[in-house]
Each structure stands twice: as structure tokens, then as C-alpha cells.
C-alpha positions, 0 to 999 in steps of 0.5 A: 228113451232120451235123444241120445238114445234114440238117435244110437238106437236108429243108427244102430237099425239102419245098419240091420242091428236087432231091435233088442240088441240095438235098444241095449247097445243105446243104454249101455252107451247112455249109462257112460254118458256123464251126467252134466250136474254132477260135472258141474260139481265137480268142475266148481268142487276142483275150482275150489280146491285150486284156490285153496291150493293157491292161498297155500303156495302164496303163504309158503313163498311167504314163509320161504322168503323170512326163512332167506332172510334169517338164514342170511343174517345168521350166515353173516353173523358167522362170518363175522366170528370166524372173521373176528376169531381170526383177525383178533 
């Protein structure tokens, strides 16, 4: 019985709480206790996904920043037209 355990076992006593009732309230309490290993995975496994994450959005901004730019001078390249078609 680990120390979690124990401790919900004899507070669960001290209010006149069974033995075998006691005992199975401390494991099923336990049993949702998280294991810190597997947290530390999976806190490291999301540290990674973020910074996958992040080198994406930095390579989107990037694109999205050429795609301005040609949009701008195909945008001018139209209004230029238009001007000469109707200027001339």
C-alpha cells in the first residue's frame, strides 16, 4: 500500500469507515492518481509537438509574406493596363 494509500485508509478509519471498505475506497482512489512518468512523457511529447507547431506557422508567415508581395505587383501590373488601356 503506497503512502497515498495509507494515509486515505486511516482517514477513512478515523471517521468509522470498515476495514474492507476503507481499504478499497484508498485503491480505487490510487488507481486515478496519475502516474508521474507517464505525465513527464507526455508533458515532453506536447513540448515537441509545440515547437513543430511553431517552425510550421513560422514557415506559413513566411509564405504569406511572398504570396503580399506577388499579389502587390500583379495588382500594379493591372492597374497599369487598365491605366494605359485608357489613357492611350
Amino acid at each position: 500500500m503506497s503512502t497515498m494509500q495509507a494515509e486515505v485508509f486511516d482517514a477513512l478509519r478515523s471517521i468509522g469507515i470498515t476495514d474492507e471498505k476503507a481499504s478499497a475506497a484508498a485503491q480505487a482512489l490510487s488507481k486515478h492518481d496519475p502516474d508521474m512518468g507517464t505525465l513527464k512523457a507526455d508533458v515532453s511529447t506536447l513540448k515537441a509537438d509545440v515547437s513543430t507547431l511553431k517552425v510550421d506557422v513560422a514557415t506559413l508567415k513566411t509564405d504569406m509574406a511572398v504570396g503580399k508581395w506577388m499579389l502587390g505587383f500583379i495588382a500594379a501590373g493591372i492597374f497599369t493596363l487598365l491605366l494605359k488601356a485608357f489613357v492611350h
